[in-house]
Every structure is written in C-alpha cells, then in structure tokens.
C-alpha positions in Angstrom: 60.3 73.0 83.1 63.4 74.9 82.7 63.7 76.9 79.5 67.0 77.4 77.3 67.6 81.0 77.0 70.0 81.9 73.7 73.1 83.6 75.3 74.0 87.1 75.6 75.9 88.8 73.6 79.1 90.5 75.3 78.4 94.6 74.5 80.9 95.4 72.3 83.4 97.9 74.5 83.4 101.4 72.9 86.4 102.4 71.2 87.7 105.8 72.6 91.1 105.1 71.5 90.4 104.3 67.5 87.6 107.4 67.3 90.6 110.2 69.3 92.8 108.8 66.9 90.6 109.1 63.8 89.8 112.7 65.5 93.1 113.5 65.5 93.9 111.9 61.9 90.5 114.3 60.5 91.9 117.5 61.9 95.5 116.7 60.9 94.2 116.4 57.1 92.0 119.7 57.4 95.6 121.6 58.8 97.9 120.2 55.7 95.8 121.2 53.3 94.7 124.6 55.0 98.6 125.3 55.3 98.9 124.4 51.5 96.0 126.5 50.5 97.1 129.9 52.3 100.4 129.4 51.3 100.0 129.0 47.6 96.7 131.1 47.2 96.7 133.9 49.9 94.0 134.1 52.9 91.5 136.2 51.0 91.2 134.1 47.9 91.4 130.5 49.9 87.9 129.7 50.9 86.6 127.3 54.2 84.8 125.0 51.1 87.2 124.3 48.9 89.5 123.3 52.3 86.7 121.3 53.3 86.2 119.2 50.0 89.8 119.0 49.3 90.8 117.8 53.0 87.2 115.4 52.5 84.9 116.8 55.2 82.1 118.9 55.6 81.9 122.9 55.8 80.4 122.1 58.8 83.3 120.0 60.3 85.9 123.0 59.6 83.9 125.0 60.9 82.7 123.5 64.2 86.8 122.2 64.7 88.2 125.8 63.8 85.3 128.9 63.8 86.7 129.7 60.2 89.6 130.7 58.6 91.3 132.9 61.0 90.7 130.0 63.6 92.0 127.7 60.9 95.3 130.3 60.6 95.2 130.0 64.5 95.4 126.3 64.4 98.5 125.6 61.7 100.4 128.3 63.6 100.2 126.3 67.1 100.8 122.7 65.4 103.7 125.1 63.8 105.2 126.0 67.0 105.1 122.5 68.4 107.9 121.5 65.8 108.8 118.0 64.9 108.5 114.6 66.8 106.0 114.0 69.6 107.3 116.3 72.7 106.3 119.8 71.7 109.1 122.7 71.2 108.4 124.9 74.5 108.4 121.4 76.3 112.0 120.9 74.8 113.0 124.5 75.8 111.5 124.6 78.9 113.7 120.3 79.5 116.6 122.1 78.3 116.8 125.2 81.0 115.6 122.7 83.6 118.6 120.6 82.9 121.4 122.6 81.6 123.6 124.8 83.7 125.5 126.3 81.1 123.7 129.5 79.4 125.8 129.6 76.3 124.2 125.6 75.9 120.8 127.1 76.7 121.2 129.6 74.1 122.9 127.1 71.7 119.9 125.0 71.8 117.4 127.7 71.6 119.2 128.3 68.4 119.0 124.8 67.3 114.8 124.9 68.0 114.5 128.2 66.3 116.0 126.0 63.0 113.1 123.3 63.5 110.2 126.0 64.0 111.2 129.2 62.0 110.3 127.1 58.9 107.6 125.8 60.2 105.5 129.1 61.9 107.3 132.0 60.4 105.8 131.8 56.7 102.3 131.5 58.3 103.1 134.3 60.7 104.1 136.6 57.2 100.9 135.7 55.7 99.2 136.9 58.8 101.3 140.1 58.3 100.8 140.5 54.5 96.7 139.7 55.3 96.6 142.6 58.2 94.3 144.7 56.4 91.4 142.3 57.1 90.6 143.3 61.0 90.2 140.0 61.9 94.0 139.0 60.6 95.4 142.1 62.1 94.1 141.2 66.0 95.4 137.4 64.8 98.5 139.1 63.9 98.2 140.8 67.2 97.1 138.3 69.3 100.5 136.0 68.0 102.9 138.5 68.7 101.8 138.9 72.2 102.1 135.1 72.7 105.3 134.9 71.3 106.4 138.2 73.6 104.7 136.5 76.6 106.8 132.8 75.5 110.2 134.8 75.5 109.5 136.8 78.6 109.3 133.6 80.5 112.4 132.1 79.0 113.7 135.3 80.0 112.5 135.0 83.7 114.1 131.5 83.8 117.0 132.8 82.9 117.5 135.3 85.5 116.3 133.0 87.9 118.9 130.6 87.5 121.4 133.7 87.6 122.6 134.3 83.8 121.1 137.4 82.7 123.6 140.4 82.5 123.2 142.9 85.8 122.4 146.1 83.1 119.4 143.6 82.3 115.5 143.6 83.2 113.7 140.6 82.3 111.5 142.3 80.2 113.8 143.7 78.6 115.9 140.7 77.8 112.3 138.9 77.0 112.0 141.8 74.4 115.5 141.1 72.9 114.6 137.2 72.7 111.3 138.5 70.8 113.6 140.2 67.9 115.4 137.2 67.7 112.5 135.0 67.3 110.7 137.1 65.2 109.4 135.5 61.8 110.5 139.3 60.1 114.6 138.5 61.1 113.5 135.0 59.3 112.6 136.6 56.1 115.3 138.6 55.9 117.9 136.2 56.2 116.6 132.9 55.5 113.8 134.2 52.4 115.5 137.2 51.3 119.2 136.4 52.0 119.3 133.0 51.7 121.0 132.1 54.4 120.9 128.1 55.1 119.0 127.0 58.1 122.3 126.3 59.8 124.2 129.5 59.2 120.5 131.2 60.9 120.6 128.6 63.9 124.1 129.7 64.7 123.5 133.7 64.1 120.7 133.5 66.4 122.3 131.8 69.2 125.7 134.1 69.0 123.4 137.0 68.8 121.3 135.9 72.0 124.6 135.1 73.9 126.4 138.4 72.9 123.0 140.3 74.1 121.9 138.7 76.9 124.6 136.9 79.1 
C-alpha cells in the first residue's frame, strides 16, 4: 500500500543580501547621529547611551560595532574621508593619477576632492584636536595625522614616479608639503575663520600644490 506523504517545503534561501544591507543601514544611523552629537555637544559631554537610544540600538550594539567613542570618532572620520557617491575619494585620486598625464590636472583635481572632503573630515579632525587632553583622543589625533601623512606620501611617490616632482624635491618631503595642504588646521583658517567659499579654497589649494611641488 503506498502512502501519500504531504510535500516538502522548499527551505527558504537565507538572505545575506537584505541582512549586509540592514547591517550597513544600522551602522550608517549610529554614524549620523554620532557626527551630530560630537559636533553640537563636544566628545566629553556626548555619551555612547544617549547615541545608542537616539540612533535606536543597544549600548551593546555601539559598542560591539565601534569599542566606544573614540572608535565611534574613528569610524565618522573614515566614512568622512570616503566623500560623496559610491567610489571612495583615495580611489578617485589614485583613477585620476593613473589616468592623467598632466600634473597641473592632477593637482587641479586633488583641489577639487579636498572641496568634497575638507567639510566632511576636517571639523571631526578639530574636535579630535580641541578633545587632546583626554589620552585616548590625543593618540586618535595621533594616529590620524600619520594616516593622512602616510596618504600624501604616496600621492607623493606617484608623482615622482610618473616624473613631475621638482629635482630640489624628496618624496617625503613633497609628501610633507601635500600634508600642510590637506591639513584640517589650513581648513579652519580659511574656510571657518576666513570664510572663504569652498570654491575660492579648492582653487588656493591646487595653485599652492602646483607652485610647491611641480
């Protein structure tokens, strides 16, 4: 006698994509409203819970994502960097010099990046400054200016690979040069303090790297 088995249910494929993507939605939330938080209140005063309950998550969620608030500050200064749109700024940079011949281009469109980013990084990067006398913010504040040296030393090298670099010129010195320039201090003073528009900064920035480098 044969006997009518109900049928088996397909197992329901799991959904890697939908649970990156709410991943990636959770952690975007927790950033905005960290970057808001320092920004308006300070780092001392801004606490990991009221992040946590204003971005809807756990204390537990920040702090397994992030390690706290200095990994927090780490965190919106790298999405910060990464500028607009879904290819990343150093990807852009590092397009540009692969493509371009021209330095005085090159330059031009570093200028044109450091208009998208400086906004972005260089307010969290004063915070970090203004914060230094906690020990932890002052080897963050460390630890950023070394990347940022390290990132300009290699647009350096590039550079005097390809042949543009003035002869009186050492690539790390000419790395050190492109570290003034794209410091979040020469931000403040003309953007913040000055007022300078974003424009009017683009364009100082690539003159002054052209006049000092090539």
């Amino acid at each position: 006698m044969e006997l009518n088995s109900p049928p088996v249910k397909p197992r329901r494929r799991y959904d890697s994509t939908r649970r990156r993507a709410q991943a990636r939605e959770t952690r975007d939330a927790i950033l905005d409203v960290a970057r808001r938080r320092f920004l308006r209140e300070g780092f001392g005063p801004t606490t990991v819970a009221a992040i946590a309950a204003e971005a809807g998550v756990s204390v537990d969620t920040v702090y397994k994502a992030f390690g706290g608030k200095a990994g927090l500050l780490r965190a919106v200064c790298e999405r910060a960097l990464a500028g607009e749109g879904p290819v990343p700024a150093e990807a852009r940079s590092d397009a540009l010099q692969s493509t371009e011949t021209d330095p005085r281009a090159i330059l031009r469109g570093w200028g044109a990046l450091t208009t998208e980013v400086a906004p972005r990084v260089a307010p969290i990067l004063l915070l970090i400054r203004q914060a230094a006398a906690d020990p932890e913010m002052a080897g963050l504040q460390a630890e950023m200016d070394g990347q940022r040296l390290k990132r300009m030393t290699h647009n350096a090298r590039a550079l005097a690979r390809a042949g543009h670099l003035r002869d009186d010129l050492t690539v790390e010195g000419a790395g050190e040069i492109l570290w003034i320039y794209s410091s979040p201090q020469l931000y403040e003073l003309l953007v913040l303090l000055r007022g300078w528009p974003l424009e009017r900064y683009g364009t100082f920035i690539a003159d002054a790297m052209i006049a000092a480098l090539l």
